[in-house]
N, C-alpha and C positions, 0 to 999 in steps of 0.2 A: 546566162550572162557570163562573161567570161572576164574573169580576176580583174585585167586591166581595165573593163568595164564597170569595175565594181566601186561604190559609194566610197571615197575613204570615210574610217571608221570615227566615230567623235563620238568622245567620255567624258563625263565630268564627275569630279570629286569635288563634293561639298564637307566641307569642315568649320565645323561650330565651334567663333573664337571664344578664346579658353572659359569654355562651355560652363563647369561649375560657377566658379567666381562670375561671370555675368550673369547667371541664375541668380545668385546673391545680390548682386547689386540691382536688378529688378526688384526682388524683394522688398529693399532699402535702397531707393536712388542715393540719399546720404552715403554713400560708401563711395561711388562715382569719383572718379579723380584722384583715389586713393587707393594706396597699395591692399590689397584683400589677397587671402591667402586661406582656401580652402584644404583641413587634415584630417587626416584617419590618425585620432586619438587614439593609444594601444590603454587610454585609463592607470598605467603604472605609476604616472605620475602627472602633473597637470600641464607638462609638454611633452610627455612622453610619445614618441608616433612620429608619423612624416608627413610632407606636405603632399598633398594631391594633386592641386593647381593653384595656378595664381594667376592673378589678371596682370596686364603689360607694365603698370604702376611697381608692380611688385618686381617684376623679371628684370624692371633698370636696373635693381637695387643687388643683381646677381641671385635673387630668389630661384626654384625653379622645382620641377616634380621630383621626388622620390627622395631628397633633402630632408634630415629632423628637423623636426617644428624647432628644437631650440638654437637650432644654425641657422634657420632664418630668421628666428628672435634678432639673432645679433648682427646681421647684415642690416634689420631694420632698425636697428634702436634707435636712427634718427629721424624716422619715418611715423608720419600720423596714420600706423599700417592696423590691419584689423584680421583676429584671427578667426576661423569660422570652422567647425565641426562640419564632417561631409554628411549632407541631405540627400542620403543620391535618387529615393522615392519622386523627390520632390522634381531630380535632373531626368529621372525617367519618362515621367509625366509628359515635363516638355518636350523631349527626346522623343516620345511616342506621338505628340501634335503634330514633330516639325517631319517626321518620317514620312506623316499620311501626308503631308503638304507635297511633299518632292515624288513621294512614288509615280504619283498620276502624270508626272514630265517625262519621264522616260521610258523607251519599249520595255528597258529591262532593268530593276532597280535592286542594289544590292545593300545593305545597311552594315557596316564595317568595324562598328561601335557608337557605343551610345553620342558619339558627338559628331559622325562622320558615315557618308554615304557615295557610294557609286550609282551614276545615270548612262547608260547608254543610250545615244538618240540619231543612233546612223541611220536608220530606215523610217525615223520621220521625217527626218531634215535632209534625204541625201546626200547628206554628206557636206552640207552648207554651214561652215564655220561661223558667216556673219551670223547664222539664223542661231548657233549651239550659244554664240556669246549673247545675244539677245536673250534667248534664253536665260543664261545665267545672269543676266540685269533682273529677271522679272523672278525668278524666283530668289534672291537677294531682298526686293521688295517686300515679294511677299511676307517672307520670311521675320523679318524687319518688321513689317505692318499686323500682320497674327499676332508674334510671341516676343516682339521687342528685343530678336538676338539678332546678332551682325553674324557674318560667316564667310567667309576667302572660300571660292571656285577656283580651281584648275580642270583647262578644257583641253582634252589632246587627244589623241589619235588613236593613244590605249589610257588602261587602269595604271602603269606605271609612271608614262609622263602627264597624266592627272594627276598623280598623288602630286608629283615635283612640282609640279604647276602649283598647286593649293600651297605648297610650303614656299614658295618664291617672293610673295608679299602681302604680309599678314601683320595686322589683321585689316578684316573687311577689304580685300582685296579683289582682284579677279585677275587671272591671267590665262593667256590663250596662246599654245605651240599648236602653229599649223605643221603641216607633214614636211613641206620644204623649209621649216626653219628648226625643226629638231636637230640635225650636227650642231647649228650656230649656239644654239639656246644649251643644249649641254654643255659643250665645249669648253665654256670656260666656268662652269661650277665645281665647288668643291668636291671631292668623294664620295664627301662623308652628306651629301645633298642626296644623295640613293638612297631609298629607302630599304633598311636592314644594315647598312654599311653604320656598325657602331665603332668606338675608340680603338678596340682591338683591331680589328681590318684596317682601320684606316690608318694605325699605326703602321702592319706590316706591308698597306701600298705603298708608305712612305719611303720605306724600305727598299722597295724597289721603284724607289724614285718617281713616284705618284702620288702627285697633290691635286688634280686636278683632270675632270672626266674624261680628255682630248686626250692627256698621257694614257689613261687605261684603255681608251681605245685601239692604243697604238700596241699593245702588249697581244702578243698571239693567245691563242685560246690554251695551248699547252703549255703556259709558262705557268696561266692564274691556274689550270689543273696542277700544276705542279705546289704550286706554293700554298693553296688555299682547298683541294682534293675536288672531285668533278663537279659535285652539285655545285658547289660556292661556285668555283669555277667559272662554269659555265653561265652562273646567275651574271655575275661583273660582264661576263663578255656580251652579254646581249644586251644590261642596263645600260653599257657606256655607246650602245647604238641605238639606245629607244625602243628597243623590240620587246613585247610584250603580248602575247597571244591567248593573256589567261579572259576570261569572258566576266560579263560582269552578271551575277548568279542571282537567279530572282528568290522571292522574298520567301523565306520560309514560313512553314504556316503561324500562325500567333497561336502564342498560349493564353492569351488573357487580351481583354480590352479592361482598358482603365480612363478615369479622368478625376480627376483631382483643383481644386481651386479656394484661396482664402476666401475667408469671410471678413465683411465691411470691419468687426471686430472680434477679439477676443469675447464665447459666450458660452454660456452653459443652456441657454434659454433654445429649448427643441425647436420652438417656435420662430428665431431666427436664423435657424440652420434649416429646415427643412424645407425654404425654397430653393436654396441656391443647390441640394441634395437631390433635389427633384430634376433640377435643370440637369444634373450629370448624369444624372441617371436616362434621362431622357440620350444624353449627347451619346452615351456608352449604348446604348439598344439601336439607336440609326446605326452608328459604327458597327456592332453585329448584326444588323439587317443586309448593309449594305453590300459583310463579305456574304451574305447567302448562311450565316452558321448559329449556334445556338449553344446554350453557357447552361451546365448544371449545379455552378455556385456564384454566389452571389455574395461580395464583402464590400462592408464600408471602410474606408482608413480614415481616422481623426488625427489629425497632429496639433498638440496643445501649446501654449504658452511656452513652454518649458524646453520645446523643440521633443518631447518625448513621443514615439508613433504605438499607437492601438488600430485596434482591428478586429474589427468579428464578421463570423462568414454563416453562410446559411447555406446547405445542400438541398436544391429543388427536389420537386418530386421526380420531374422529368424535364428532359432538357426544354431550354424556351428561349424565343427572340420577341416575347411579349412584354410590352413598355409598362402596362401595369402588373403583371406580376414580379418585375425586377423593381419598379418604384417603392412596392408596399413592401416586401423584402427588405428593401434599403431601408425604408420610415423603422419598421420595426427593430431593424439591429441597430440604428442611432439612437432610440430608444433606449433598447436593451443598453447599450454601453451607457450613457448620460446617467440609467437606474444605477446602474454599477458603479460608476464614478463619480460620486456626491460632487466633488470641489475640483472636478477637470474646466477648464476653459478653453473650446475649443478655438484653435486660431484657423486651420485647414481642412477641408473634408473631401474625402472620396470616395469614389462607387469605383473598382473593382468586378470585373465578370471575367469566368475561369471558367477550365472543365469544356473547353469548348470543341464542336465539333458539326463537322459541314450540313448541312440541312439540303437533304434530299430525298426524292421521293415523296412520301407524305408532308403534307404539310408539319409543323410545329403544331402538335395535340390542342395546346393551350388555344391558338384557332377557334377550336371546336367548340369550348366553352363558353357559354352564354353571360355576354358583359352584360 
């Protein structure tokens, strides 16, 4: 097939709106409609630290990431705002659900950070944009209907004008640059809309009398070599034309299957923890079934009242994709911990599987053994 023959290419970037803080507010729907503000406490003092994220209540108020918690104390003093320690176990979790949700859409699926992912789907859909945005309606749903988070798609040609796309209207947004509307659709955004182009750069485009993507377009390649040295360069002169030929990189292999989920209440009682323990333990052994591979340790996480996290782990004998020897495993270390911690109350529990690796050739030993 020859080039002009060829499918044009469709990407999509999905990005999970401001991921923590809607973790939270799932949590506690009471927080909904109000400013929340997820921080990495440095413990120095009882605002010492910065903000991590915040949901859109918050960013009216000029909130935003990397800000100290007590600078945004004072942007909210008027505000019924709420401040939250980061859980990022808990952001993993979901992150790790809404991963497996999206991989199976695309030929080739990239994960970009815990809140954000790349789908390439030229060679199932040909290259059929109405089919790439449909797409992106259904997995929005889904995504929405599983784990109760919203998430902005950009659909475009490459991994670069998908990022732009996903930042263009957020949140729960979707937007879609077909190939002949790329000049239009850059053209008139700001610089500082490219991704990597921070304050400094876009100070010295201004400099050179560039506010706006259609001016850097117009600047020759040897001018931004000159001002900004080749790589940078060269990066502006192909951003401000949509070119982007980096590929979107399949998933590397997992180090762990986890799942994780509250319980109806705060308890200490084994006996109402141990079904809903069973059940992830159950969900965590399909998910290692299903890559073909097998875990030789096996850990529960409790997270208590208190928001404090424990854990204990157990090293098999020998590696296993066996549902009952990771269940009784599990029973035993939620045991074991409940002996150990007289007056914990557990609010959260999870089953953790590590140590993993591809299952071939013989079967998994544990097989062998007579249930």
């Amino acid at each position: 097939m020859s080039p002009a023959s060829l499918p044009a290419r469709i990407v999509l970037h999905v990005d999970l709106d401001y991921f923590y803080a809607q973790c939270e507010e799932n949590l506690n729907p009471a927080l909904r409609g109000k400013p929340v503000v997820v921080c990495v406490y440095s413990g120095r003092t009882g605002d010492s630290g910065a903000v991590s994220t915040c949901n859109y209540q918050a960013r009216s108020y000029g909130v935003k990431a990397g800000i100290q918690i007590v600078r945004a104390r004072k942007l909210l003093e008027a505000a019924d705002a709420t401040f939250i320690p980061m859980n990022r176990p808990h952001y993993e979790e979901i992150s790790t659900r809404i991963m497996d949700i999206l991989e199976p859409f695309g030929n080739a699926f990239e994960k970009a950070g815990i809140d954000e992912a790349y789908l390439e789907l030229t060679s199932s859909i040909n290259g059929d944009f109405e089919k790439a945005e449909q797409i992106a309606h259904e997995i929005k749903q889904t995504i929405l209907k599983q784990e109760q988070i919203t998430c902005t798609i950009g659909v475009a040609p490459n991994k670069l004008l998908a990022k732009i796309a996903s930042d263009y209207n957020k949140p729960n947004g979707l937007t879609v640059i077909r190939p002949e509307d790329v000049k239009a659709f850059l053209g008139e955004l700001q610089v500082n809309r490219i991704p990597g182009v921070g304050s400094k750069t876009e100070q010295r485009l201004h400099q050179l009398k560039v506010e706006r993507v259609d001016q850097l377009a117009r600047l020759d390649l040897s001018v931004l070599q000159k001002a900004f040295g080749s790589n940078v360069g060269n990066c502006l002169y192909l951003a401000a034309r949509g070119e982007d030929e980096e590929p979107v990189k399949g998933r590397e292999q997992p180090t762990q299957v986890s799942r994780i989920a509250t319980l109806k209440k705060d308890t200490h009682e084994i006996s109402e923890i141990l079904p809903l323990l069973e059940e992830l333990a159950s969900s965590a052994t399909l998910k290692l079934t299903q890559r073909a591979m097998t875990c030789k340790t096996v850990s529960i996480i409790a997270i208590l009242g208190d928001l404090s996290i424990h854990s204990k782990s157990k090293t098999l004998e020998s590696p296993t994709s066996e549902e009952r020897i990771i269940a009784q495993a599990s029973k035993d270390l939620i045991a074991q911990f409940l002996k150990s911690a007289q007056s914990a109350l557990v609010r959260r529990v999870g089953v953790k599987l590590s140590g993993l690796s591809n299952r071939s050739g013989q079967t998994d030993i544990s097989r062998f053994i007579d249930q």
